[in-house]
N, C-alpha and C positions, 0 to 999 in steps of 0.2 A: 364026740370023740375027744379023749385028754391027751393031749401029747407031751411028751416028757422028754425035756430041753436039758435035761443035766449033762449031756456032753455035747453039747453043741452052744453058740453063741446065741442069744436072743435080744433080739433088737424091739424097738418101739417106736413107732409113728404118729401123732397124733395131725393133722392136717383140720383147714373148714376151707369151703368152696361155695360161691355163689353156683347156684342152678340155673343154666340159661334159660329155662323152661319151668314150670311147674310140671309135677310130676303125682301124678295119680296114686292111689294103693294099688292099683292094678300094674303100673311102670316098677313101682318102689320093690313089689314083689319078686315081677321077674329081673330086675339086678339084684336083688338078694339071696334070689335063686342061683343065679350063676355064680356071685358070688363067695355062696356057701361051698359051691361045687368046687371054684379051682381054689378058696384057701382051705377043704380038705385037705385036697391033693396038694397041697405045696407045704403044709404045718404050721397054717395061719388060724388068727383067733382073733376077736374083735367084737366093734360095735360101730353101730352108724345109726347116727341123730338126723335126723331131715325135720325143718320146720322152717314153715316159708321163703321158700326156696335156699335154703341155706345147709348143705353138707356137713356136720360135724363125725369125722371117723377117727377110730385110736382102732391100730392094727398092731400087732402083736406074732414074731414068728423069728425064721431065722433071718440075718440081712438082707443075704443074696435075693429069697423072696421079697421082703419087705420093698424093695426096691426095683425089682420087677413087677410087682402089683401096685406101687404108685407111679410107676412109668407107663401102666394100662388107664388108670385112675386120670392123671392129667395128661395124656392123650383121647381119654374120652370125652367127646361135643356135648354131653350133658352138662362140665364139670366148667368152668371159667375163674377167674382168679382163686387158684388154687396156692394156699397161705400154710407151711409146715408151721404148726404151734412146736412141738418140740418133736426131735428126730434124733435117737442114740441109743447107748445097748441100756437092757434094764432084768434085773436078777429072775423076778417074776415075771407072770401073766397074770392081769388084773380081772380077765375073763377065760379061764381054760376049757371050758368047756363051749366054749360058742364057736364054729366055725365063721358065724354073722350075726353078733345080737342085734336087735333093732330096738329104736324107744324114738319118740317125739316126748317133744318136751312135757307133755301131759301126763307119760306114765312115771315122773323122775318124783320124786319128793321134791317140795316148792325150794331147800335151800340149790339144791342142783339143779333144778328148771330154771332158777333165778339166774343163774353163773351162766348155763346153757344160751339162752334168752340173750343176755347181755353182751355175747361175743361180739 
C-alpha cells in the first residue's frame, strides 16, 4: 500500500539495537508479520536490517505513530540498548511502498553492507 502524506506531517526514525537473543528466520518472520500488520494500520513504512544480533530499523510515517511504535519497539525484551541514529520530520519516504522491508546485510550492495556492517 502507498500512502500519501501531503497533508499531514511525516516524521523519520532511524534507531539499531542489540538483540538479547539470536533470532531465527522463523522469529524474524513472525515480528515482521505483526509488524507489517500494525504499520498498515497506523501509515508506517520502513525497513529492518537484522545481522548478528543487531537491529538496524529506519521507520517512516506520521509522528504520533512513529512514536507509539518505538515505545512498543523499546519496550520490547528482544530489543536492549536501543541507540536513535537520527529522529525528525522528513519531506519524503525513502520506502513507500513497504509496510516492513527486510534485508540482512547480504542482500545490500557491498558499498551499504559495508556502512551497514560497520555500525
Amino acid at each position: 500500500m502507498r500512502f500519501d502524506m501531503s497533508h499531514t506531517d511525516l516524521h523519520r526514525l532511524i534507531y539499531v539495537s542489540a538483540a538479547r537473543e539470536s533470532l531465527d528466520r522463523a522469529e524474524i518472520d513472525g515480528l515482521l508479520a505483526i509488524s507489517r500488520r500494525n504499520n498498515d494500520r497506523d501509515a508506517i513504512t520502513g525497513l529492518l536490517i537484522y545481522h548478528d544480533m543487531t537491529f538496524i530499523q529506519l521507520l517512516e510515517g506520521p509522528p504520533e505513530a512513529i512514536a507509539r511504535c518505538f515505545g512498543r519497539i523499546t519496550g520490547d525484551p528482544r530489543h536492549g540498548e536501543v541507540s536513535r541514529l537520527i529522529d525528525g520530520p522528513t519531506e519524503t519516504r525513502s520506502f513507500p511502498e513497504w509496510q516492513m522491508g527486510f534485508a540482512t546485510p547480504g542482500d545490500l550492495p557491498e558499498p551499504a553492507r559495508d556502512k551497514i556492517i560497520s555500525i
